[in-house]
C-alpha positions in Angstrom: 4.0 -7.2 13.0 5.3 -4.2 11.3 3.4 -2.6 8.1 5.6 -0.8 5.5 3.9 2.3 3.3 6.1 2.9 0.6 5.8 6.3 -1.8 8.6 5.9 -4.0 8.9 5.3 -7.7 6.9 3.0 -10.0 7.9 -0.1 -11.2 7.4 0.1 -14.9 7.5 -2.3 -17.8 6.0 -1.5 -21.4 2.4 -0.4 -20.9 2.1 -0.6 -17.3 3.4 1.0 -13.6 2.9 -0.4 -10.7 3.6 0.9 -7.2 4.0 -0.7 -3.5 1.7 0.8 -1.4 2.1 -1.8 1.7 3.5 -4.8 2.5 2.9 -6.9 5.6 3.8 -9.9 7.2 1.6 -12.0 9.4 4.3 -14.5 10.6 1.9 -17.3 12.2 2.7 -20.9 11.9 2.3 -20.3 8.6 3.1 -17.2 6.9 0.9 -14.8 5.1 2.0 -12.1 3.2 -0.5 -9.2 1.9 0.8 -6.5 -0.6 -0.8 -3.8 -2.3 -0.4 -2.1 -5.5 -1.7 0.7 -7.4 -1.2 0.3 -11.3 -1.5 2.4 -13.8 -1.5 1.2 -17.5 -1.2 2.8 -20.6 -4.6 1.4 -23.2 -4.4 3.4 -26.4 -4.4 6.9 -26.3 -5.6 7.0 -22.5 -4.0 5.5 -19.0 -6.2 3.5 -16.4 -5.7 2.9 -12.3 -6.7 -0.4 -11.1 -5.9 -1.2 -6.9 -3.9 -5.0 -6.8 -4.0 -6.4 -3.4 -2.2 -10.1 -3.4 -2.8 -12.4 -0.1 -0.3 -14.8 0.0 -0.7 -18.3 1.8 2.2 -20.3 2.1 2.8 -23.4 3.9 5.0 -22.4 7.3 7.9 -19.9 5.7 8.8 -21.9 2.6 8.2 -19.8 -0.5 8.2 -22.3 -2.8 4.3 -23.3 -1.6 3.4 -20.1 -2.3 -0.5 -19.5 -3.2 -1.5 -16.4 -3.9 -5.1 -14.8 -3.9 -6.1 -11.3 -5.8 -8.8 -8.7 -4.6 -9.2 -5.4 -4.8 -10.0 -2.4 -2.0 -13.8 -3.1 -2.3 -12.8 -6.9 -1.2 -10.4 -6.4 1.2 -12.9 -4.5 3.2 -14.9 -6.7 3.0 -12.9 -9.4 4.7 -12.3 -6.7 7.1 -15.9 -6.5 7.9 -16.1 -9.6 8.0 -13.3 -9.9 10.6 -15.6 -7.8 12.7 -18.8 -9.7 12.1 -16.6 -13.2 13.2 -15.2 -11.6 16.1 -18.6 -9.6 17.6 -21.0 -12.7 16.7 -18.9 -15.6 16.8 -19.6 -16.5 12.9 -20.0 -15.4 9.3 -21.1 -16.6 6.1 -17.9 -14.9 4.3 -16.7 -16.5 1.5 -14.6 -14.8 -1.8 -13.8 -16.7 -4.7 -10.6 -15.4 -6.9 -9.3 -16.0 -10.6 -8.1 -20.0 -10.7 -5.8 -19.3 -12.9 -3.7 -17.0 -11.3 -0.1 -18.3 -11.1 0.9 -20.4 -7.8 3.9 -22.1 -7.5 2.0 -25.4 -6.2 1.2 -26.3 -10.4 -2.5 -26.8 -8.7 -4.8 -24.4 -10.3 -7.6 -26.4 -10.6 -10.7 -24.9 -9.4 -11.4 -21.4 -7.5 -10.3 -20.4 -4.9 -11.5 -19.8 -1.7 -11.3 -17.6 0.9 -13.1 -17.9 3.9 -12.8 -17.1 7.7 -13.8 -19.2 11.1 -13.6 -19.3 14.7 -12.9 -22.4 17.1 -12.6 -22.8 20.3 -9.4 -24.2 22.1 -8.3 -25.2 25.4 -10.6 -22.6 26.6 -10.0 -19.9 24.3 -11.1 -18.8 20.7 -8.7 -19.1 17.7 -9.3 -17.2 14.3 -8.6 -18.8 11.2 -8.2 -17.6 7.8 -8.4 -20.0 5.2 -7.9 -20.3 1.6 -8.6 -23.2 -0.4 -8.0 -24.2 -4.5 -9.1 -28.2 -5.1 -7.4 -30.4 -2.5 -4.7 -27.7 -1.3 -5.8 -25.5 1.6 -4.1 -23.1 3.6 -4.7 -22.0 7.2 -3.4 -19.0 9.2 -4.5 -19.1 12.7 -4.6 -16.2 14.9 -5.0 -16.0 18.7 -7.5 -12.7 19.9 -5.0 -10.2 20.1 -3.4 -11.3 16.8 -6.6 -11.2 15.2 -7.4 -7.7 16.4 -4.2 -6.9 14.9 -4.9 -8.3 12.3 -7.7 -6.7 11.3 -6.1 -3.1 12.2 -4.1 -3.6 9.0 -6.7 -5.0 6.6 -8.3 -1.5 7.3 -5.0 0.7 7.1 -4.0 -1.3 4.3 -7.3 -0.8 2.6 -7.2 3.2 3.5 -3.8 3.7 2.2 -4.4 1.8 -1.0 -7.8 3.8 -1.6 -6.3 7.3 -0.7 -3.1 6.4 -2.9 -5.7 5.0 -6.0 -7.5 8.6 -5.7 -4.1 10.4 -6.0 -3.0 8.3 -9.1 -6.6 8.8 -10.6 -6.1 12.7 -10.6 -2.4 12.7 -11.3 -3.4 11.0 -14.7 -6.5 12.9 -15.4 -4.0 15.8 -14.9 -2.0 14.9 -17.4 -5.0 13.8 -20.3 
């Protein structure tokens, strides 16, 4: 597992940049993919920086059942305290709910979506499992103990980078007002 911080150029179309801040792979039985963004977009006279953090849930490796979620720092951290609640107490009432009509390459955007955490028990040892859900189609990542530790390392780097990196863009376009 191997997280990537990248600090190059922005990707820019008419009124908006937006610029990779991480990008990591979580490659279980099926693959989840977070990335995070910081954009920066031009309304009238001003500009205005927004974090984008995607989750992406697909189906073992094939990209075409992709289906993505959207949060933002505050919610990623959430799910990262979350994490630690789940692993210290054995359960949480997590749950986050996303935008159904965010584009998915399944054509099944009926519904929220949602994202919740769980822990079972097998064969004598707890699994972790990260699911997220839109009508009938749900997707399940399942970690073993050390994964999930892991796991939740990079929620919280990915979160710290994406802040820190937010706080720099905020000031770099104040500086320039």
């Amino acid at each position: 597992m191997e997280l990537t911080v990248c600090m190059g150029e922005f990707m820019q179309n008419e009124n908006k940049a937006k610029h990779l801040i991480a990008s990591k792979r979580f490659p279980m039985k099926n693959l989840l993919v977070i990335n995070s963004y910081i954009t920066i977009e031009a309304i009238e006279k001003s500009s205005v920086c927004s974090e984008l953090i995607y989750l992406e849930f697909y189906k073992g490796y094939n990209r075409e059942t992709k289906l993505p979620m959207t949060m933002d720092v505050m919610e990623l951290r959430g799910l990262y305290y979350a994490c630690k609640e789940l692993y210290a107490k054995g359960e949480t009432g997590y749950k986050n709910y996303t935008n159904p009509n965010l584009s998915s390459s399944t054509n099944n955007n009926q519904g929220l979506k949602k994202l919740t955490i769980g822990q079972i028990e097998q064969s004598y040892e707890k699994s972790y499992i990260l699911n997220l859900e839109i009508s009938n189609d749900k997707r399940e990542i399942t970690f073993d103990k050390y994964s999930f530790l892991a796991f939740m390392d990079s929620l919280k780097v990915i979160a710290d980078e994406t802040e820190t990196n937010f706080f720099k863009a905020q000031r770099q376009v104040a500086k320039k007002k």
